[in-house]
C-alpha positions as CSV (number, residue, x, y, z in Angstrom):
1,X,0.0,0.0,0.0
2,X,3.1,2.7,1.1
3,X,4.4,1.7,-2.3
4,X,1.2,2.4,-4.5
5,X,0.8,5.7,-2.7
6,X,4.5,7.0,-3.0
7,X,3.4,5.9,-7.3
8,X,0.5,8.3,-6.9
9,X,2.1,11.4,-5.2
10,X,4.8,11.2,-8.2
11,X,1.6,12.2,-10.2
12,X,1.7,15.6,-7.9
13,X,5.1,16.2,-6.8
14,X,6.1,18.8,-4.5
15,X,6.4,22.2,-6.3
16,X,9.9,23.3,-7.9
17,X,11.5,25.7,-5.4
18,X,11.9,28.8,-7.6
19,X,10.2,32.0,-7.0
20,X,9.0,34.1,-9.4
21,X,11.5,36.0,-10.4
22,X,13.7,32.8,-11.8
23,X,10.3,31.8,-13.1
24,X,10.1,34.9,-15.4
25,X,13.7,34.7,-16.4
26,X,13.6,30.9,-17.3
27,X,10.8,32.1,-19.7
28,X,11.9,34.9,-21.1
29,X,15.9,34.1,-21.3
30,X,14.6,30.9,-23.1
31,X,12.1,32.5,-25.6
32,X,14.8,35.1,-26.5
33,X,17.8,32.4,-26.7
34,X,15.5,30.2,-29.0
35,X,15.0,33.4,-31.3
36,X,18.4,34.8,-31.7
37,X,19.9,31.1,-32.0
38,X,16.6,30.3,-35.1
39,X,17.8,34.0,-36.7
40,X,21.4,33.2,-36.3
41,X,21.2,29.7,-37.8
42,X,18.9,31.2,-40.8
43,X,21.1,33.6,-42.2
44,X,24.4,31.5,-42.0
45,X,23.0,28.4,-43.2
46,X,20.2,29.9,-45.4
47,X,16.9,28.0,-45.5
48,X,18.0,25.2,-47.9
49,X,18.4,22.5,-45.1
50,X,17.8,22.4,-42.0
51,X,19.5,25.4,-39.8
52,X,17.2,25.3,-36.5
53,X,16.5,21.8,-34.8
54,X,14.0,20.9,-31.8
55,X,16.4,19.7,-29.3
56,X,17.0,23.0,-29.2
57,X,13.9,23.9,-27.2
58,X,15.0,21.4,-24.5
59,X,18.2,22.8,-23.9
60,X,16.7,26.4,-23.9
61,X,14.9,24.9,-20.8
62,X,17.9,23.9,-19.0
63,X,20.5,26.7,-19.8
64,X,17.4,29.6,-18.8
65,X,14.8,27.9,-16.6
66,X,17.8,25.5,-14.6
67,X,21.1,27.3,-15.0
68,X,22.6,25.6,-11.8
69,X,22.2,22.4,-12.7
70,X,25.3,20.3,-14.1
71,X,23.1,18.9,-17.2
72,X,23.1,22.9,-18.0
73,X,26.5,23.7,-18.2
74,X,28.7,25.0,-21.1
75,X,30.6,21.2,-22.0
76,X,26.7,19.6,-21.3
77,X,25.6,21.7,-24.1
78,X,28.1,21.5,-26.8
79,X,29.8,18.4,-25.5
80,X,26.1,16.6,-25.5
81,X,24.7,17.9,-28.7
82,X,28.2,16.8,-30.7
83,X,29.0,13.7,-29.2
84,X,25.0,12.6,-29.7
85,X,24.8,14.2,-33.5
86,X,28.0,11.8,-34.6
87,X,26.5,8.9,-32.9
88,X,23.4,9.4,-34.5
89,X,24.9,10.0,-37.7
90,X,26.8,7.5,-37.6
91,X,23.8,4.8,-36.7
92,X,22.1,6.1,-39.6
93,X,24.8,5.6,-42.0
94,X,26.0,2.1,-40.6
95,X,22.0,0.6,-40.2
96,X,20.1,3.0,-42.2
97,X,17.5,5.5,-40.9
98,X,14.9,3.4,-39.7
99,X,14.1,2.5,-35.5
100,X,15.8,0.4,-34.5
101,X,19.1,2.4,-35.4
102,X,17.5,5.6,-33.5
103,X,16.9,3.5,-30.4
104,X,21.0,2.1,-30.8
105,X,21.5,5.6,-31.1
106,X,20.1,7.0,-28.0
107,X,21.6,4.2,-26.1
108,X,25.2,4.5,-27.5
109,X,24.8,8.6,-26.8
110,X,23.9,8.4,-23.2
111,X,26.4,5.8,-22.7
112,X,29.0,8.1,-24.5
113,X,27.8,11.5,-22.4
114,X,28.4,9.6,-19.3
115,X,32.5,9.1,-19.6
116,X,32.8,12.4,-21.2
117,X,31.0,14.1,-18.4
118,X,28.9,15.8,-21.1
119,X,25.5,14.3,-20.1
120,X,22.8,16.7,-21.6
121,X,19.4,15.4,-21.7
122,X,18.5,16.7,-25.0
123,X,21.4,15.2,-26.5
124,X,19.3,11.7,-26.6
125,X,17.2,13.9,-28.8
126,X,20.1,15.2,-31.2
127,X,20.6,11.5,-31.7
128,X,16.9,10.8,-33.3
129,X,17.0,13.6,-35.1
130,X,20.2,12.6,-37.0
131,X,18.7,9.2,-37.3
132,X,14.9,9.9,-38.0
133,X,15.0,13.4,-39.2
134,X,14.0,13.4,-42.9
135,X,16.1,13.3,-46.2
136,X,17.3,16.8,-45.8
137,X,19.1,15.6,-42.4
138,X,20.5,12.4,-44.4
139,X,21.8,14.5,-46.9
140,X,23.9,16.5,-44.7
141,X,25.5,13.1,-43.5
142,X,28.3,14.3,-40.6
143,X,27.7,18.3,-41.6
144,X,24.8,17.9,-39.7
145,X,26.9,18.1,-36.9
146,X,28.8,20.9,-38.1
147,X,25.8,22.4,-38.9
148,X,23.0,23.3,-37.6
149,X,24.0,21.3,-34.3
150,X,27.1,22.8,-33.2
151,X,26.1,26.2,-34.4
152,X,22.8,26.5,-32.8
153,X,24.0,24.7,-29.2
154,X,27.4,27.7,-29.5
155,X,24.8,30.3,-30.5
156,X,22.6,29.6,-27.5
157,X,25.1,29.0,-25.5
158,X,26.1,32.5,-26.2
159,X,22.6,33.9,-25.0
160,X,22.9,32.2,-21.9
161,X,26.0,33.0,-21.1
162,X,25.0,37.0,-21.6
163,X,21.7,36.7,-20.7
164,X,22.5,34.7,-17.1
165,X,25.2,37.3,-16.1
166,X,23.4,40.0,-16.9
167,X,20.5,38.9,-14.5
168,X,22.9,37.9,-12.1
169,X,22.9,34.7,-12.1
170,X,26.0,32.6,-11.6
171,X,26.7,30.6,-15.0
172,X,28.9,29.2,-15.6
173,X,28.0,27.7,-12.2
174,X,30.5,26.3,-10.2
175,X,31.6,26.5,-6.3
176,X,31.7,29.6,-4.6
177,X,34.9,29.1,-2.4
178,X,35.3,31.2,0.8
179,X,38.0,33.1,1.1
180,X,40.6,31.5,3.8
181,X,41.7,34.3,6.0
182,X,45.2,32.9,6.9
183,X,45.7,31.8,3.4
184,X,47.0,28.1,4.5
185,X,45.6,24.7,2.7
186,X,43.7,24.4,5.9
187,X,39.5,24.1,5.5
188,X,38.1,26.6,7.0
189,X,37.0,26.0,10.9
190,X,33.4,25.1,10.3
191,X,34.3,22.2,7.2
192,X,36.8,20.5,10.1
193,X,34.2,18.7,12.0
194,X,31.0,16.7,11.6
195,X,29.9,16.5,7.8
196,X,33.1,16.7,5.1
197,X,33.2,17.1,1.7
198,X,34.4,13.4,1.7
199,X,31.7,12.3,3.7
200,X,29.3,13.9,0.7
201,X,31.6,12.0,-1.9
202,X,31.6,8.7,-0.4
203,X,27.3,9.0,0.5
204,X,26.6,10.2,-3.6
205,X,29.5,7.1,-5.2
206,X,26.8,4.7,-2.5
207,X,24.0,6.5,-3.6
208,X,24.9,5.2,-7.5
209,X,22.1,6.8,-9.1
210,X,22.7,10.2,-10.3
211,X,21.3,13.7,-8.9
212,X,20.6,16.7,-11.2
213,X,22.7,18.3,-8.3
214,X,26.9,19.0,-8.2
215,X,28.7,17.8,-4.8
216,X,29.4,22.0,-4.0
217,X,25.6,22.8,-4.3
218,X,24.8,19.8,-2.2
219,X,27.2,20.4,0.1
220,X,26.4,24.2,0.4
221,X,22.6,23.8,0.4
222,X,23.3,21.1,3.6
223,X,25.5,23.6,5.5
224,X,22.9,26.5,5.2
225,X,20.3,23.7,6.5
226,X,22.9,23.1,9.8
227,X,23.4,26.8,10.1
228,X,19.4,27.3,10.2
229,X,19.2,24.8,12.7
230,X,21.7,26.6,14.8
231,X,19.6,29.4,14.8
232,X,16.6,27.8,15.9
233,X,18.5,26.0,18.9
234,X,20.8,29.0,19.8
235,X,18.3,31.5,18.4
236,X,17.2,32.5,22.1
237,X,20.9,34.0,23.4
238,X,21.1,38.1,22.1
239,X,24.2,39.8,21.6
240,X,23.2,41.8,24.3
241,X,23.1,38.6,26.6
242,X,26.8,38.5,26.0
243,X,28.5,41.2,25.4
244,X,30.9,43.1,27.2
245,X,28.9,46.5,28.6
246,X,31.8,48.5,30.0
247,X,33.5,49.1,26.9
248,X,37.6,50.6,26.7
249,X,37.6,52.7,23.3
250,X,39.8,54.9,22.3
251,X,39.5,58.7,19.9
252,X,41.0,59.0,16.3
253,X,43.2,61.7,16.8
254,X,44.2,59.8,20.3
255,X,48.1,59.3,19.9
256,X,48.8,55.4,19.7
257,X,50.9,55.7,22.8
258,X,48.0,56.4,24.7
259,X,46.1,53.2,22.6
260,X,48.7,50.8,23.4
261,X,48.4,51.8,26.8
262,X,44.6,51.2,26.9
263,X,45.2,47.9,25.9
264,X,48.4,46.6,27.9
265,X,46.3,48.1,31.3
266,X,42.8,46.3,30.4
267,X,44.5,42.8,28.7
268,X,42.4,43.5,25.7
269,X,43.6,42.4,21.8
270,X,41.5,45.8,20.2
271,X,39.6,49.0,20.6
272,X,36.9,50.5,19.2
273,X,37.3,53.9,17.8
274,X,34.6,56.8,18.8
275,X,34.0,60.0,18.2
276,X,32.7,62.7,20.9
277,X,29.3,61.3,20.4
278,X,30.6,57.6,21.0
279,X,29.5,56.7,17.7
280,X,32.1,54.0,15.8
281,X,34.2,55.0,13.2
282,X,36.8,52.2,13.4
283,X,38.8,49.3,15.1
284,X,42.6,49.0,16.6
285,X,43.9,46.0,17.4
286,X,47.3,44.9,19.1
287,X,48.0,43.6,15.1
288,X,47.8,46.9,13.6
289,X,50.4,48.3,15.5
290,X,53.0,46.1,13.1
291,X,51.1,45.2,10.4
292,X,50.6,48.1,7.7
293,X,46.9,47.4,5.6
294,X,48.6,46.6,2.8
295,X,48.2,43.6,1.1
296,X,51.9,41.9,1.0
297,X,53.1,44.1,4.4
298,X,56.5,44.8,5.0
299,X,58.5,43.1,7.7
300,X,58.5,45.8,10.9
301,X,61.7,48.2,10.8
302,X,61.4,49.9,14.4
303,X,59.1,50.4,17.0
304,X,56.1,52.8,15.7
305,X,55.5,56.2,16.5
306,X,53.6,56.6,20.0
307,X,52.9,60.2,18.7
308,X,51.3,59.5,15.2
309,X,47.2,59.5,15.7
310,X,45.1,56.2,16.4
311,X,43.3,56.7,12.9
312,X,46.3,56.4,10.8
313,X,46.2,52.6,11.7
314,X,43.1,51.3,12.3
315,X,40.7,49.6,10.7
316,X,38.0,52.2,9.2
317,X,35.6,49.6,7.4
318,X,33.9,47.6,10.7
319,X,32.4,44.7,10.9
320,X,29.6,45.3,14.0
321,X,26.2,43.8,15.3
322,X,22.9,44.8,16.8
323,X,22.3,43.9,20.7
324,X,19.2,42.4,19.4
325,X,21.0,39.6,16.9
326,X,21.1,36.1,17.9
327,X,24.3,35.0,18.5
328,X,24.1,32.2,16.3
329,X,24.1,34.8,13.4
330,X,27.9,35.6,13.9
331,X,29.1,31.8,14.8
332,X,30.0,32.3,10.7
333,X,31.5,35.3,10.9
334,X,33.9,34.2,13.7
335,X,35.1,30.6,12.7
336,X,35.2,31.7,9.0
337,X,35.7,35.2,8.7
338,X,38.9,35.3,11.0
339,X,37.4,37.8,13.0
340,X,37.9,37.9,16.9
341,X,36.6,40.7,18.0
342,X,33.2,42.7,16.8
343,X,31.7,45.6,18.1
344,X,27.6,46.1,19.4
345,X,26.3,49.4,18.1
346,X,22.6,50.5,18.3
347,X,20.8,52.3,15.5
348,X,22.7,55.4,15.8
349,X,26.2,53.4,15.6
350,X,26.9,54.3,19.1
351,X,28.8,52.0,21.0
352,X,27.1,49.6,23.2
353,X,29.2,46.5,23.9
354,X,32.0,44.9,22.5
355,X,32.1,41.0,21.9
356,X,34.7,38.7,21.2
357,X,35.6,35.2,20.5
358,X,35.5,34.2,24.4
359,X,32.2,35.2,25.0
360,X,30.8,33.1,21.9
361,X,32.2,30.0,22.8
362,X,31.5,30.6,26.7
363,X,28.1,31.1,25.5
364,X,27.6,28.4,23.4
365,X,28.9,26.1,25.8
366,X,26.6,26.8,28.4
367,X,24.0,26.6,25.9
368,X,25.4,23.4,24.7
């Protein structure tokens, strides 16, 4: 019974997670690839033979509607549509154009698309139509895939790359890599425990059967699903719960001697910068006092200038947070972000608190 139910909710399947704004661009960046690609092929292969094939119309769906998925990048396309054309062409030629060579040809495309890591669903259609598609296809014998194949899967190819980018979409789609702040080989803190990237490989070569889904997606989509869950269970504890209230800051046009000093008395690693009004304008810490902002720094030639103002060495563009922000929010931004120390500012940017590295993990701990 479980099984002929699961068969009947395939009938109505859960609905595609895209909004509507992907909706509209699926449609209109396919209806205007199909036409450029149709007028393209038209005037450089005239109207003699065929210059604009269906398959065409698939692939429009998954270069516009699906850009992320691997069936939709560049090699699918090209790779998919050639590779399928001179097996079909070739099944023609060997067995004649007839069914039973279409149906050799479908198989022997996928089968091909799979080693060459080219697998394009309407690639299996390519192959029929080089089989099944008419005298003026036979005549072209392998120039079909010369023309109109490659041509119209380049030309479309060409509107989706524009079209894509200029909605910002990424495409060609690949991993979006995190930058790592100490620029080792290290991962970054949060990919060092619980689920790895080798975890995800060795679960998808078990799995066998494939996913219209790349290992970076999956593995991104199941760390936003962990980090959504840490909200819910940590979502309770405010950066107000935990930050420091009796914040040591220090004026711009305070001479560093007098920041160093702040920091040496209190045992504190950085300052936040005020103005009169208390409102942040920048960050010193205990590394900027050897460190230049530069981005290959040069090794330290003397002790600095005690006299030289607070602002000509700190850190202008702040990172802060709202006393009101779940802590869980900034768990990120700490492990990943190489930050250790953020300050709390209220609506005016006036400094309320200060919170560090300590206090997160005393705070998740207890929560623990």
């Amino acid at each position: 019974m479980s099984t002929f139910k699961a068969w009947l909710r395939s009938f109505h399947p859960a609905p595609l997670a895209a909004g509507s704004r992907e909706r509209l661009l699926g449609c209109v960046g396919a209806g205007l690839g199909l036409l450029l690609c149709e007028w393209i092929g038209r005037r450089a292969l005239g109207t003699t033979n065929p210059w604009f094939i269906a398959p065409m119309g698939a692939s429009a769906v998954l270069l516009f509607a699906v850009p992320a998925s691997p069936l939709a990048q560049p090699w699918s396309i090209v790779g998919g549509n050639v590779v399928s054309a001179l097996i079909g062409v070739g099944c023609g030629m060997l067995l004649g154009h007839n069914g039973l060579a279409a149906g050799i040809a479908g198989a022997l495309a996928i089968a091909a698309m799979f080693p060459l890591r080219c697998l394009h669903p309407p690639g299996g259609a390519v192959a029929l139509t080089a089989v099944i598609g008419g005298p003026a296809v036979a005549a072209l014998g392998f120039g079909f895939v010369l023309w109109p194949v490659l041509v119209n899967s380049l030309a479309l190819l060409a509107v989706a790359l524009a079209f894509n980018n200029l909605a910002r979409r990424r495409y060609p789609h690949g991993p979006v890599t995190p930058p790592q702040p100490h620029r080792t080989a290290d991962p970054l803190p949060s990919e060092r425990g619980g689920l790895t990237r080798e975890d995800l490989d060795a679960a998808l070569a078990a799995h066998a059967e494939p996913l219209d889904i790349s290992r970076d997606d999956l593995a991104e989509l199941l760390g936003q699903a962990q980090a959504l869950a840490q909200r819910r269970r940590f979502g309770r504890i405010l950066c107000a719960d935990i930050m420091s209230r009796d914040v040591v800051r220090v004026a711009p046009d305070a001479p560093l001697r007098e920041a160093w000093a702040l920091l040496a008395r209190h045992k504190v690693k950085a300052l936040p910068v005020t103005d009169a009004a208390r409102r942040l304008v920048g960050i010193v810490s205990l590394h900027d006092f050897f460190v230049e902002h530069t981005a290959e720094p040069a090794f330290p030639s003397g002790p600095f200038d005690g006299e030289r103002p607070v602002s000509a060495i700190m850190t202008g563009r702040v990172r802060s947070a709202r006393p009101e922000q779940p802590i869980a929010e900034l768990v990120p931004v700490f492990s990943d972000g190489g930050l250790h120390h953020m300050p709390v500012v209220d609506h005016d940017d006036t400094v309320v608190g200060m919170l560090t590295q300590s206090d997160l993990v005393a705070a998740l701990a207890k929560a623990g």
